[in-house]
N, C-alpha and C positions, 0 to 999 in steps of 0.2 A: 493380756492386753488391757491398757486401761482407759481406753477412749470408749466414752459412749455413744449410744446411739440416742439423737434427738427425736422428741416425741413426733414430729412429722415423720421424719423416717422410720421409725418401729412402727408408723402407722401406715405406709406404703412398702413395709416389708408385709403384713400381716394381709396386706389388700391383695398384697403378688400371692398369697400361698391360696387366698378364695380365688384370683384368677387361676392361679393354677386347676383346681379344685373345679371350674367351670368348663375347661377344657380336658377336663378326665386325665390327665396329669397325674401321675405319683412323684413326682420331682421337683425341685427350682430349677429357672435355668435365667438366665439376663432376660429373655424378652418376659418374661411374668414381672420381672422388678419395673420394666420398662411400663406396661400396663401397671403396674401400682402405684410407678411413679405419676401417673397420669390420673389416675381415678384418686390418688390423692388431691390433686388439683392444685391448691393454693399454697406450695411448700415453694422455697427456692429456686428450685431446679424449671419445674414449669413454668414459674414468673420469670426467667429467663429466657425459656425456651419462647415462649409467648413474645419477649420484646425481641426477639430476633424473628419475628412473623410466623413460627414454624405454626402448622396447622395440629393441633392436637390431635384432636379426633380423625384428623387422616392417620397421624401416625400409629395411634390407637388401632384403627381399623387393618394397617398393611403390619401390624406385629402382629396382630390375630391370625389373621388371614396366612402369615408365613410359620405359623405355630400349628402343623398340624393336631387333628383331635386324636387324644389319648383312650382307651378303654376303662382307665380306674376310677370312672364313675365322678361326683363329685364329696367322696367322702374328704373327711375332716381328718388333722391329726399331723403326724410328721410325713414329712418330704425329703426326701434326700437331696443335698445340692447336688450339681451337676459340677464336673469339674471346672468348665466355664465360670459357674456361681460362683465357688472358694473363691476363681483368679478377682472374680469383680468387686469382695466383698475384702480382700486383702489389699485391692488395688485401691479401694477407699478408704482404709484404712492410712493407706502410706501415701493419701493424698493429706487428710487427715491432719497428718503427721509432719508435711511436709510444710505447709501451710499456718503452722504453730497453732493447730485449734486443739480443743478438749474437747471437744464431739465429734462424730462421726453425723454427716446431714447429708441433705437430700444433695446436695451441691455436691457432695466429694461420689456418690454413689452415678450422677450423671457422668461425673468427668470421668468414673473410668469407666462406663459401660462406651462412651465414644472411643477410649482408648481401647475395648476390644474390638478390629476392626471386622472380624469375622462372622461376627455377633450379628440374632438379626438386627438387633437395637441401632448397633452402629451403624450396618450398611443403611437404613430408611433413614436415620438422623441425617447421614452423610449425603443420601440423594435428597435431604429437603433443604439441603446449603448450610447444614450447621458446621460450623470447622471448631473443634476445641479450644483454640485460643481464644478464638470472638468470644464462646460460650465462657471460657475462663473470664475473660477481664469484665464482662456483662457481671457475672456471678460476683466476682471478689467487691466491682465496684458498689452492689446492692450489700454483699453483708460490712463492706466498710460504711456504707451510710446509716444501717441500722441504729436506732436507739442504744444499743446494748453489744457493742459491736463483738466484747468479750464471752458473750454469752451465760455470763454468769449465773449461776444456778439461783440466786437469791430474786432476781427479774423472771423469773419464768412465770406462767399462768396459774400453775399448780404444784409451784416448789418443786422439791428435789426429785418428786414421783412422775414430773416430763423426762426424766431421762432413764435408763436402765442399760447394765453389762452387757456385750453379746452374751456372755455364759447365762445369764436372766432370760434375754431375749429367747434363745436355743431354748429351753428347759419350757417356757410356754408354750413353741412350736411342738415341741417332740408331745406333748401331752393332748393325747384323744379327746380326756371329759374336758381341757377349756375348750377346745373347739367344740365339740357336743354343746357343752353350755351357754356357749357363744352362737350359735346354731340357733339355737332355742331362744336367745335374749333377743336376735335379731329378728324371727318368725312373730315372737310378739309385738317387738316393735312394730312389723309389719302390720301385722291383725288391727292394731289399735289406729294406723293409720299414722305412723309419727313418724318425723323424717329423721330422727335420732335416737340410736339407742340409749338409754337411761338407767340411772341405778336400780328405779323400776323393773325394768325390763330386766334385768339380771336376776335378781332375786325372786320375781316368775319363772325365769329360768330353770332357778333352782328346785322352785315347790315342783313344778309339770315334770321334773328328772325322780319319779318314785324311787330309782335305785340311790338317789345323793342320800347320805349323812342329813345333810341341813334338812331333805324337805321328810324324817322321819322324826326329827328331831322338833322340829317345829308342829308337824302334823299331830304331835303327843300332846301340842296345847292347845289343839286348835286351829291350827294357822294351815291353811289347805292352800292349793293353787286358788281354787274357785271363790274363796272370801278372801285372797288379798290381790286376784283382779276383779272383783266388785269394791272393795277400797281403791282400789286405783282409778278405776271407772269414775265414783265418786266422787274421786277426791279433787283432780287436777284432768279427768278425760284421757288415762293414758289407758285403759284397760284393755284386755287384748284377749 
């Protein structure tokens, strides 16, 4: 396949696998994309949802609430989709497709989690008055006003590295140490008090994982967790 996925949504697919991950979850299933789509917050699909009145954080709350708790803890790593999942992530795909884009966005990812009607997603959308078509022409009529309406890869924030393959995408979910390291980039984020994790933040990541490559390799000159989060601390207050 060669539609990509937009850096919004590779970033509320990676939010659904921590929800999942919160609710003890070994799996994908629609309502985790639904909560990612939401704790993404400011992608398409919620500024949509938003100008049709729908209440976020209620829908947030009755997708939780009908997702019962899983036993597999909140570890990190791969997840299996659920069959459900494939249908949602193919059915955006040939929205996609249908619609003449070169990405796959948060917008083709709502319209078909409404199109699964069985889904918890759809039924709480569908009881908070969303009807897909509204939600279609709401959507089409926002990215026909964009700046950039073709989404050309040359406009983006950070060039061609906002977008990535599903096969890309898959190959960072299935992999333990990013999540482990991502784990760890976000805990010091935390520690240091920042509301974003940072390239900072990564590369402590790295040193505090004694079993990585990098933080053995660095560790030979010098470079420990604990003197380069006192460089960090010093230098800009991100120390953690």
């Amino acid at each position: 396949m060669n539609e990509r996925f937009s850096d919004r949504a590779r970033h509320a697919m990676a939010l659904a696998n921590l929800e999942a991950g919160k609710l003890g979850h070994g799996y994908l299933a629609p309502g985790h994309i639904m909560l990612g789509l939401i704790g993404e917050g400011e992608c398409v699909a919620t500024s949509a949802l938003r100008m049709l009145d729908v209440d976020l954080e209620e829908v947030r709350s009755r997708v939780a609430s009908l997702m019962e708790k899983g036993d597999s803890g909140n570890a990190s790593g791969s997840r299996a989709h659920t069959k459900e999942m494939r249908e949602v992530i193919a059915r955006a795909i040939e929205e996609a497709r249908s619609l003449g884009h070169r990405y796959v966005g948060t917008e083709h990812l709502i319209f078909s989690l409404c199109q699964q009607i069985e889904s918890v997603p759809a039924r709480i959308l569908k009881e908070s008055g969303v009807e897909l078509e509204a939600l279609r022409a709401k959507v089409l009529a926002m990215v026909e006003s964009m700046p950039d309406a073709g989404h050309d890869l040359s406009h983006l924030r950070h060039g061609e590295f906002e977008w990535v393959h599903q096969q890309e995408l898959a190959k960072v979910f299935r992999s333990p140490k990013f999540w482990h390291t991502m784990i760890l980039a976000v805990d010091s984020a935390n520690r240091a008090g920042s509301g974003e994790v940072e390239p900072g933040h990564l590369l402590l990541a790295l040193l505090r994982d004694d079993s990585s490559d990098i933080a053995k390799i660095l560790g030979e000159k010098g470079v420990t967790a604990d003197w380069f989060r006192g460089k960090l601390g010093n230098g800009n207050g991100n120390g953690s």
